[in-house]
C-alpha positions as CSV (number, residue, x, y, z in Angstrom):
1,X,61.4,289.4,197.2
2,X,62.1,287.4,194.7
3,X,63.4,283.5,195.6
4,X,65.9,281.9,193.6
5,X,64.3,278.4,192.1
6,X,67.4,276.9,191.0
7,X,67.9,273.8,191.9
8,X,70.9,272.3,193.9
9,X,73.6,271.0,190.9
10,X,73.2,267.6,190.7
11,X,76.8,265.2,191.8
12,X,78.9,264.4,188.9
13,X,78.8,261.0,188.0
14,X,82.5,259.6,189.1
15,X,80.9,260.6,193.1
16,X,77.2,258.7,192.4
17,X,79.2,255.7,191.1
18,X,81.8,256.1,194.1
19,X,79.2,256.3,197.1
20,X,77.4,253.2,195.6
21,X,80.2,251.2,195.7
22,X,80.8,252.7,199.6
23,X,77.0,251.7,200.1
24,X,77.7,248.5,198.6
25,X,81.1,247.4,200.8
26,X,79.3,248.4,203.8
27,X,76.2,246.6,203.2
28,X,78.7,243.7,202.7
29,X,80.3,244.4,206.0
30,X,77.2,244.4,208.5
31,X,75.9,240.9,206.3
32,X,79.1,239.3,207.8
33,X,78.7,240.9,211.3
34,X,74.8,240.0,211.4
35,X,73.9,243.7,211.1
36,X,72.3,243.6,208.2
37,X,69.7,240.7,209.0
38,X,69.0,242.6,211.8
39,X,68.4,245.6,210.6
40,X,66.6,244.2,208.0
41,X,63.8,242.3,210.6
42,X,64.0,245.6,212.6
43,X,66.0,245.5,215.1
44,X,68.6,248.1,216.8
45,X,71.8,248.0,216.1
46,X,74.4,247.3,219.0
47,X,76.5,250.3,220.1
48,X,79.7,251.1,218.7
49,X,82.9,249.8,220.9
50,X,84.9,252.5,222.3
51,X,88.4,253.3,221.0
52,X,91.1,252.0,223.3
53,X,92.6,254.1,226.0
54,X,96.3,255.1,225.9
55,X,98.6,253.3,227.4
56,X,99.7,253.9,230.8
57,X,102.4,252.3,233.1
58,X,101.5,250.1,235.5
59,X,102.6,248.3,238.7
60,X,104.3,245.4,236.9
61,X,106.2,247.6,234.4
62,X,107.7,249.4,237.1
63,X,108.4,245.9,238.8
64,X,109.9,244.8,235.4
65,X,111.7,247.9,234.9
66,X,113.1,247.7,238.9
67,X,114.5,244.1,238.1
68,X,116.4,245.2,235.0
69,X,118.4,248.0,236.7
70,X,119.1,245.6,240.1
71,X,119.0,242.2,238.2
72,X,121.2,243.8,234.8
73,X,122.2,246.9,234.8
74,X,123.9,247.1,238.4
75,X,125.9,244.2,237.8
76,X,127.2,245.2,234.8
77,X,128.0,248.5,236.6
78,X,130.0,246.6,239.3
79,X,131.6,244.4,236.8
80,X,133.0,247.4,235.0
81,X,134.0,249.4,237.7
82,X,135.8,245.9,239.5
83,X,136.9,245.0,236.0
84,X,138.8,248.7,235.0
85,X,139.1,250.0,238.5
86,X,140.3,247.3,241.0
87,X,141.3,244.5,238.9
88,X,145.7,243.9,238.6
89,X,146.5,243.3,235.2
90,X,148.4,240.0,234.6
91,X,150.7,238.6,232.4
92,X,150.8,235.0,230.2
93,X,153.5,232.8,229.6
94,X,153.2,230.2,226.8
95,X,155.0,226.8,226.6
96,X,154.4,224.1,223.7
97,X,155.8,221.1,223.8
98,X,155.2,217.2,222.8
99,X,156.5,214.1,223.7
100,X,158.9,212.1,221.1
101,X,160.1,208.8,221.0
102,X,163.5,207.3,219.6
103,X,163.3,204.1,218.2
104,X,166.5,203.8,216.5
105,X,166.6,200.7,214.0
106,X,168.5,197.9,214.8
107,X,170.9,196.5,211.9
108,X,168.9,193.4,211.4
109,X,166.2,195.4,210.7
110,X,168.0,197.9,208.8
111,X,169.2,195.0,206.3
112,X,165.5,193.3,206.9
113,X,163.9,196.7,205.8
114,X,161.4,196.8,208.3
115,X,163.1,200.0,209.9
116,X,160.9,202.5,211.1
117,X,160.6,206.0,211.6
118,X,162.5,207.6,214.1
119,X,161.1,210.4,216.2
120,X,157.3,209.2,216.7
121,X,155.0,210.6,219.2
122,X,153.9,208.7,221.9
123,X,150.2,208.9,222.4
124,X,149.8,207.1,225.5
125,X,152.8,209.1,227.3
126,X,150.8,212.2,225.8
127,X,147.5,211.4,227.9
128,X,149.3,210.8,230.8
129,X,151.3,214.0,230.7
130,X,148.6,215.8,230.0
131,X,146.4,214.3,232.9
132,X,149.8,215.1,234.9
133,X,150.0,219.2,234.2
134,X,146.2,219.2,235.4
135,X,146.7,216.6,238.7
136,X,147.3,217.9,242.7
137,X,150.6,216.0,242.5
138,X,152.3,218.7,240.1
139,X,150.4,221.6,241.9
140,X,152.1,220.5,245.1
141,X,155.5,220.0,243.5
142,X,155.2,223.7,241.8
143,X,154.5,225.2,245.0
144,X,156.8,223.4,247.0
145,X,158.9,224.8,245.0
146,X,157.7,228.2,243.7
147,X,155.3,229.2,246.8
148,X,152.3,229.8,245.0
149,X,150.3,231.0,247.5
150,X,152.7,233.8,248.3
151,X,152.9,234.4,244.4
152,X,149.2,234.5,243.7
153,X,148.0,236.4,247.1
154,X,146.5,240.2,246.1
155,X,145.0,241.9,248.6
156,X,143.4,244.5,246.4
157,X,142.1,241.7,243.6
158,X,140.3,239.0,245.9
159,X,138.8,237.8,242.8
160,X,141.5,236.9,241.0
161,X,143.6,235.8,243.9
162,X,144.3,233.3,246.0
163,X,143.7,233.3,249.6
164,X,146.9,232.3,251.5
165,X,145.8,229.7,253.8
166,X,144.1,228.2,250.9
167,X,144.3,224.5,251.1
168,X,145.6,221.8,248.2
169,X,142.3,221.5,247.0
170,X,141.3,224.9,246.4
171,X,144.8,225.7,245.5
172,X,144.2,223.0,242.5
173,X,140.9,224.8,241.8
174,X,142.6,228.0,241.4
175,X,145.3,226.2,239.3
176,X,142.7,225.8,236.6
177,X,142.4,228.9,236.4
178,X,145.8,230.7,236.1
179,X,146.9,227.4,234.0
180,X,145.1,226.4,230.9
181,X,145.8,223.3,228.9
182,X,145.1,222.4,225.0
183,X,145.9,219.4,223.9
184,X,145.8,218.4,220.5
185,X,145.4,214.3,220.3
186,X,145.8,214.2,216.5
187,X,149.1,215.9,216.4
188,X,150.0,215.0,220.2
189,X,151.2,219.0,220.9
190,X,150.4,220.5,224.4
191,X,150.3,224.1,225.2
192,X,150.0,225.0,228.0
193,X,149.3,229.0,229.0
194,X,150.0,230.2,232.3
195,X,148.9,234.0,233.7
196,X,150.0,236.0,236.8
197,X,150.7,239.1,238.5
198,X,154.1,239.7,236.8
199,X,155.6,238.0,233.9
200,X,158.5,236.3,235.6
201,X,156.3,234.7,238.2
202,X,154.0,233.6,234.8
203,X,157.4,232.1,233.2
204,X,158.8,230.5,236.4
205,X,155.4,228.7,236.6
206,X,156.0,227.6,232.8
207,X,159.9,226.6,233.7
208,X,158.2,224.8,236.6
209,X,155.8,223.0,234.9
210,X,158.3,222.2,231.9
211,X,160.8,220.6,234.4
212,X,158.3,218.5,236.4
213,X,156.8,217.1,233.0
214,X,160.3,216.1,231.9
215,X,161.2,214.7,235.4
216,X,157.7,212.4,234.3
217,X,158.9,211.5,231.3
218,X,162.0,210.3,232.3
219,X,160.3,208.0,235.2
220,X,158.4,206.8,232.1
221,X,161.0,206.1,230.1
222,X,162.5,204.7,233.4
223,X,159.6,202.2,233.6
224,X,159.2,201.4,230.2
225,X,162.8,200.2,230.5
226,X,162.1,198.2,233.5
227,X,159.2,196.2,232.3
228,X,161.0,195.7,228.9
229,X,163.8,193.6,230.7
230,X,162.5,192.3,233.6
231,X,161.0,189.5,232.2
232,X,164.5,188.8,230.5
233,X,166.9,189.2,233.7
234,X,163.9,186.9,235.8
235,X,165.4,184.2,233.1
236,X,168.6,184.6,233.3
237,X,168.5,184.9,237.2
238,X,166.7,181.1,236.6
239,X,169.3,180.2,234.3
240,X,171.8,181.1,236.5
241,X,170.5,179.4,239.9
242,X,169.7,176.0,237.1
243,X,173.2,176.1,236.3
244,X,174.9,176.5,239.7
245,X,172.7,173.2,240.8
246,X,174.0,171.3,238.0
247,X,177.3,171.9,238.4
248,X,177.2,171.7,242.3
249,X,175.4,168.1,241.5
250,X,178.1,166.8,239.2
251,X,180.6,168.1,241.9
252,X,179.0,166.2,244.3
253,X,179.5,163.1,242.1
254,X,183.3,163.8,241.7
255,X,183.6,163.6,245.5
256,X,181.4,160.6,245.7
257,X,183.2,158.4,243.1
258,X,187.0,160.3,243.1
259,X,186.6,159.7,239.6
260,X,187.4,163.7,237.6
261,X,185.6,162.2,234.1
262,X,184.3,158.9,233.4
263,X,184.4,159.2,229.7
264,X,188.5,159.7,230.1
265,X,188.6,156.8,232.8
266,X,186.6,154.1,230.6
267,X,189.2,154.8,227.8
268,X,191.8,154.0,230.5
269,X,190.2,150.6,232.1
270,X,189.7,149.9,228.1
271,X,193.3,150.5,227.5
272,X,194.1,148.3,230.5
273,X,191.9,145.4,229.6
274,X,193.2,145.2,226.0
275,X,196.5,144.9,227.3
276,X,195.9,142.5,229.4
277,X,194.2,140.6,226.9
278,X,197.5,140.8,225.0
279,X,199.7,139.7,227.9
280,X,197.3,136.6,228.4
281,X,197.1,136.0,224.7
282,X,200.8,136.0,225.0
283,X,201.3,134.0,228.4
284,X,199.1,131.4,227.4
285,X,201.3,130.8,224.0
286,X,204.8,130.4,225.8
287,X,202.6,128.1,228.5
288,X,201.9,126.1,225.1
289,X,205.2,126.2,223.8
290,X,206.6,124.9,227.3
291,X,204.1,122.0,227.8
292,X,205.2,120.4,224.7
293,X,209.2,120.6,225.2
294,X,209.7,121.1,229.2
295,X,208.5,118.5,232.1
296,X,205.6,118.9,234.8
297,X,207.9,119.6,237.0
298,X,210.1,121.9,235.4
299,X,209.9,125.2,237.3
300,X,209.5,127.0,234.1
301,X,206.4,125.1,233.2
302,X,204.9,125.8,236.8
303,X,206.2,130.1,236.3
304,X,204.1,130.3,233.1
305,X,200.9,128.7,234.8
306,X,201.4,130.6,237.2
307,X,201.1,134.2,234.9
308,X,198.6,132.8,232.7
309,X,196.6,133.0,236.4
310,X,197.7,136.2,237.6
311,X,196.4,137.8,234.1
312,X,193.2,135.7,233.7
313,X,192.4,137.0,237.6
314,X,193.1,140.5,236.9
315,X,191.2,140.5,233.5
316,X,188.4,139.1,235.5
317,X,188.4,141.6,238.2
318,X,188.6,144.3,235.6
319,X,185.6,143.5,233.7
320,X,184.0,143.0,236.7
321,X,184.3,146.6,237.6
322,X,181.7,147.6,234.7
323,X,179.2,145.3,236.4
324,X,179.8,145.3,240.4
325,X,176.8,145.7,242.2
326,X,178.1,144.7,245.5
327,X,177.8,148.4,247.5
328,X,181.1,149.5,247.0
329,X,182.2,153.0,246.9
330,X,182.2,152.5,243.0
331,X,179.2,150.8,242.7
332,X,178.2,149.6,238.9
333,X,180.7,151.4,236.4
334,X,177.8,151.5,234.1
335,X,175.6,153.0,236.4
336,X,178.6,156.0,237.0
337,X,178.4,156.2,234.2
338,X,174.9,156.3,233.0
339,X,174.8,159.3,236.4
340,X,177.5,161.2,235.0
341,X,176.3,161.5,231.8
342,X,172.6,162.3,233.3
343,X,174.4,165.3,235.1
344,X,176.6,165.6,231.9
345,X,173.2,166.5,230.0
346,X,171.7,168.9,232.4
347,X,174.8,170.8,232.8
348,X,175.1,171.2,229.0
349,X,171.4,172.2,228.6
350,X,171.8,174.4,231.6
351,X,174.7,176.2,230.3
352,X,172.9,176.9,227.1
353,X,169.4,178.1,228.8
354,X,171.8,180.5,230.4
355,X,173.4,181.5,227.5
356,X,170.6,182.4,225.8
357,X,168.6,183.9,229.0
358,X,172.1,185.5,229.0
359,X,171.7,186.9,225.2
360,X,167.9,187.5,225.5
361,X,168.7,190.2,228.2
362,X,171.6,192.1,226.2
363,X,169.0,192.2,223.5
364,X,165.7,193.8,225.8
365,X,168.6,196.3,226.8
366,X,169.6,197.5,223.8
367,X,166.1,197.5,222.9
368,X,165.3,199.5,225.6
369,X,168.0,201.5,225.2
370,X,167.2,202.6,221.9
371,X,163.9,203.3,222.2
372,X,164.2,206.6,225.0
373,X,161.4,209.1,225.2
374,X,161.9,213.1,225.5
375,X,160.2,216.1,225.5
376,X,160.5,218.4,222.9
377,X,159.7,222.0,223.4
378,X,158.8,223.5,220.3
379,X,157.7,226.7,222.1
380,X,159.9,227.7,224.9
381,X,158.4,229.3,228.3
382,X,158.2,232.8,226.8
383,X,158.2,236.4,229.0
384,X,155.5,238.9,228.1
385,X,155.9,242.3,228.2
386,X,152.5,243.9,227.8
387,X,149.0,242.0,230.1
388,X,146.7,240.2,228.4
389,X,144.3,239.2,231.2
390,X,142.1,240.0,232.4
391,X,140.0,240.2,229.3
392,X,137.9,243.0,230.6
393,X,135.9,243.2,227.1
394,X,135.3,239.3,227.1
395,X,134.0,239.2,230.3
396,X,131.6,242.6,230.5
397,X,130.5,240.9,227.0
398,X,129.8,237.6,228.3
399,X,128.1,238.8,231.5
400,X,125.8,241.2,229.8
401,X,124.1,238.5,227.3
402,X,123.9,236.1,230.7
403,X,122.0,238.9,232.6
404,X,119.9,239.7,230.0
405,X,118.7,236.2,228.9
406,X,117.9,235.8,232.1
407,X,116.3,239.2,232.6
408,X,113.9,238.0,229.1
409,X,113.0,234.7,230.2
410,X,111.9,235.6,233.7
411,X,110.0,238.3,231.9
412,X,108.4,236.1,229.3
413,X,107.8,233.2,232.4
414,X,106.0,235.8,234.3
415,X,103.4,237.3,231.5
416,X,103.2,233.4,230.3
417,X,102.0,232.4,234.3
418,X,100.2,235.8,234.3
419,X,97.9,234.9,231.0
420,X,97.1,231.9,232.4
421,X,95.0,232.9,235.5
């Protein structure tokens, strides 16, 4: 038998240079891990780490997987089938409105040219109406009026019903709910969007709520009137009673002195004393005329004596009436008349505080008169004629991302606290 002495065929060259390098990379690799010291003083190596088992499910998977369908899936089931199954469609009714003031200009301003515009919104009123749509007072009036308890009770759809022994309060609860209200402050426009069963009960709430808000307004307006000329007919109602006591006190001075006007009696009494000046002046020349041609004892002589007397006494007793202090009825004719024109004074100054208490209250009417607030519906209560609500979509939507954020974080809390131990 003959053997065959060839020899095995050497490796190319490309495969000795290639399991070097391998040699190399993995002499490399147990230098990092510590192998290679070790094997180079002569130790074992350690044995090889097993390859990790498959996965299999445990008890808390099945726990995890348990709370999705009960805590996420269910729900969602029940939603749907409550949502397309039991659920009464219902119908909105949309209202817009805003509140508008008229403050016409007067004609002092309109020559002035300070007029301003007509037609402004009234902020204030805004808030307050709005407030108003959403307070119990215009929930009561609606359903005194409308029965809303009646309208809103649905057997079949507890959920979005109303029970109908449902008190005020949860009758205002529920009225957030079938009424929404946006408000836009910067352009002072409410909406207001109201939902039921059928769409004339959804636009006789509208109507209702439209009619209350403009019963509002005009108690407003009524106000605003009230307070603008109040504090003008409080004046005049002083002016009034200020000039009934001066004229009652110069009436009481009439009756006191019988005397209608001073002023027009001293013009008298001064007519009278200048004439009796001149009759004296007169008398006394004849008496000086007689004296030097008649006798003492001519009877002429004794006449003119006797007239000069009678004139001097009366001129006395007449110029004694402007200074008489003896407690007579008259008193002091200076001091009548110093009183009267006292009285004379505050009746004038009277008279004019109440003519212009008198003109300040026409004006805070006619103010208050032109300036009248109304509310303008720009978007009348309108009647729908195909449901928009419930917004089954919206809802299934909204309730599925809530269930499932909550399914992930109790998930991620419960590995986090498992980790830990």
């Amino acid at each position: 038998m003959t053997q065959s002495s060839e020899a095995p065929n050497p490796k190319p060259e490309t495969e000795l240079r290639k399991d070097a390098q391998i040699s190399h990379a993995e002499q490399d690799e147990l230098d990092d891990d510590g192998w290679g010291e070790e094997e180079q003083a002569g130790k074992d190596l350690p044995p090889p780490r097993p390859h990790a088992k498959p996965a299999r499910p445990r008890k808390r998977h099945k726990m995890i997987r348990r709370l999705f369908l009960l805590g996420v899936l269910a729900p969602i089931f029940l939603a749907t089938v409550y949502l397309y199954v039991i659920a009464k469609d219902q119908y909105a009714s949309y209202l817009g409105f805003s509140v508008r003031a008229e403050d016409s200009a007067s004609p002092v301003e309109m020559l002035g040219g300070i007029t301003e515009l007509a037609g402004s919104s009234s902020g204030t009123d805004t808030d307050v109406l709005f407030e108003f749509i959403q307070s119990q007072r215009i929930v009561r009036l609606v359903d005194e009026r409308l029965d809303l308890r009646s309208m809103y009770h649905m057997p079949s759809d507890p959920i979005f019903g109303i029970d109908p022994d449902a008190t005020i309060e949860g009758l205002q609860k529920f009225w957030g709910r079938v009424v929404k209200v946006f408000y836009d402050s910067g352009s002072g426009l409410i909406e207001v969007r109201v939902t039921a069963f059928t769409p004339e009960d959804a636009k006789a709430v509208a109507d209702a709520i439209y009619d209350e808000s403009t019963v509002m307004i005009n108690k407003l307006t009524a106000v605003a009137r009230e307070d603008a000329t109040s504090y003008a007919r409080s004046e005049l109602e002083k002016a009034v009673e200020r000039l009934s006591s001066a004229r009652a006190a110069i009436q009481k001075f009439r009756l006191e002195t019988q005397i209608i006007d001073p002023e027009a009696d001293i013009v008298g009494r001064m007519g009278l004393l200048n004439s009796l000046q001149n009759q004296l002046a007169s008398a006394q020349i004849d008496l000086d005329i007689l004296m030097q041609t008649a006798r003492e004892s001519d009877p002429r002589l004794i006449q003119a004596r006797r007239r000069v007397d009678v004139i001097e006494q009366r001129l006395a007793e007449e110029r004694a009436r402007f200074s008489n202090t003896d407690g007579t009825v008259n008193g002091s004719y200076a001091n009548l008349i110093g009183d009267y024109e006292r009285l004379s004074v505050d009746k004038q100054f009277a008279e004019q505080a109440y003519l212009s208490a008198l003109a300040s209250l026409d004006v805070a009417t006619a103010e208050a008169a032109r300036k009248s607030r109304y509310l303008a519906a720009y978007i009348e209560p309108t009647l729908s004629e195909t449901p928009q609500f419930p917004q089954r979509l919206i809802i299934l939507a909204t309730l599925s991302g809530f269930l499932i954020g909550i399914w992930v974080v109790a998930t991620m809390v419960y590995y986090s606290v498992r980790d830990r131990r």
